[in-house]
N, C-alpha and C positions, 0 to 999 in steps of 0.2 A: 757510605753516602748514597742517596738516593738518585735513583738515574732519571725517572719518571716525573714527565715535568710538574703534575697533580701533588707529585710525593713530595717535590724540594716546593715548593710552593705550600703548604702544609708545616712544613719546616721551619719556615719562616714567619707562617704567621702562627705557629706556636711561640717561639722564640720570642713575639712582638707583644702576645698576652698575656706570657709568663711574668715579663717583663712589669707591664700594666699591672698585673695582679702583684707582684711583691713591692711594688712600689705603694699599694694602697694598703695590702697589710703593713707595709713599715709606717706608714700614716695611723694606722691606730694603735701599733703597738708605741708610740710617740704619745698620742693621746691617753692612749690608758696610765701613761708612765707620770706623764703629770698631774693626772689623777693621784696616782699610789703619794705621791711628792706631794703633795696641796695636802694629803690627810694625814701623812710621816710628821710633818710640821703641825700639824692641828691648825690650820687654817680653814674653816668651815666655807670660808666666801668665796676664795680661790678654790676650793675641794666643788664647790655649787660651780662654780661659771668652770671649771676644766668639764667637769661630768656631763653640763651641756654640751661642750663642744666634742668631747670623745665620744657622746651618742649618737651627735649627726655625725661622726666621723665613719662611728660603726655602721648604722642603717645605710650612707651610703655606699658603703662596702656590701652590702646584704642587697643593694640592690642591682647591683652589680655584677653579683653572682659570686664574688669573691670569698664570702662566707653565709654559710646557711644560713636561713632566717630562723631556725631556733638557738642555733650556734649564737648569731648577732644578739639576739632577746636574751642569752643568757649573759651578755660580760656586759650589757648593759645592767642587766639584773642585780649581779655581783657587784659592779660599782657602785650602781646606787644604793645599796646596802648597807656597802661599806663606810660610804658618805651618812649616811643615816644614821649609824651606827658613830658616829663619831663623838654626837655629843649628846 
């Protein structure tokens, strides 16, 4: 454990953005999953309105710092692909 008050203070606010960050990756891995589900069923309309909202889910995770913004550009990419690809 850290003695130095800089150090435990550091600690914490890592702990506090770890936090913040997997809670917003678990937010798009949610979103992309009802994605994969809306195109599993062939649902073209539901596959269109999830892939809207898992790509604002993505960009605001990208700007957040939570994922790269090529990283973000690519499952965006992928999704709408896959969506595209459907029928």
């Amino acid at each position: 454990m850290a003695n130095i008050k800089s150090a435990k203070k550091r600690i914490l606010v890592n702990r506090t953005k770890a936090e913040r960050n997997k809670a917003i990756k678990s937010s798009v891995k949610t979103a992309v999953k009802k994605v994969r589900v809306a195109i599993e069923a062939n649902d073209k309309a539901a596959a269109q309105a999830a892939l809207v909202a898992a790509s604002a889910t993505i960009d605001k995770a990208a700007s957040k710092g939570v994922y790269h913004k090529n990283t973000a550009s690519r499952k965006v990419s992928r999704l709408a692909k896959a969506v595209n690809e459907m029928a």
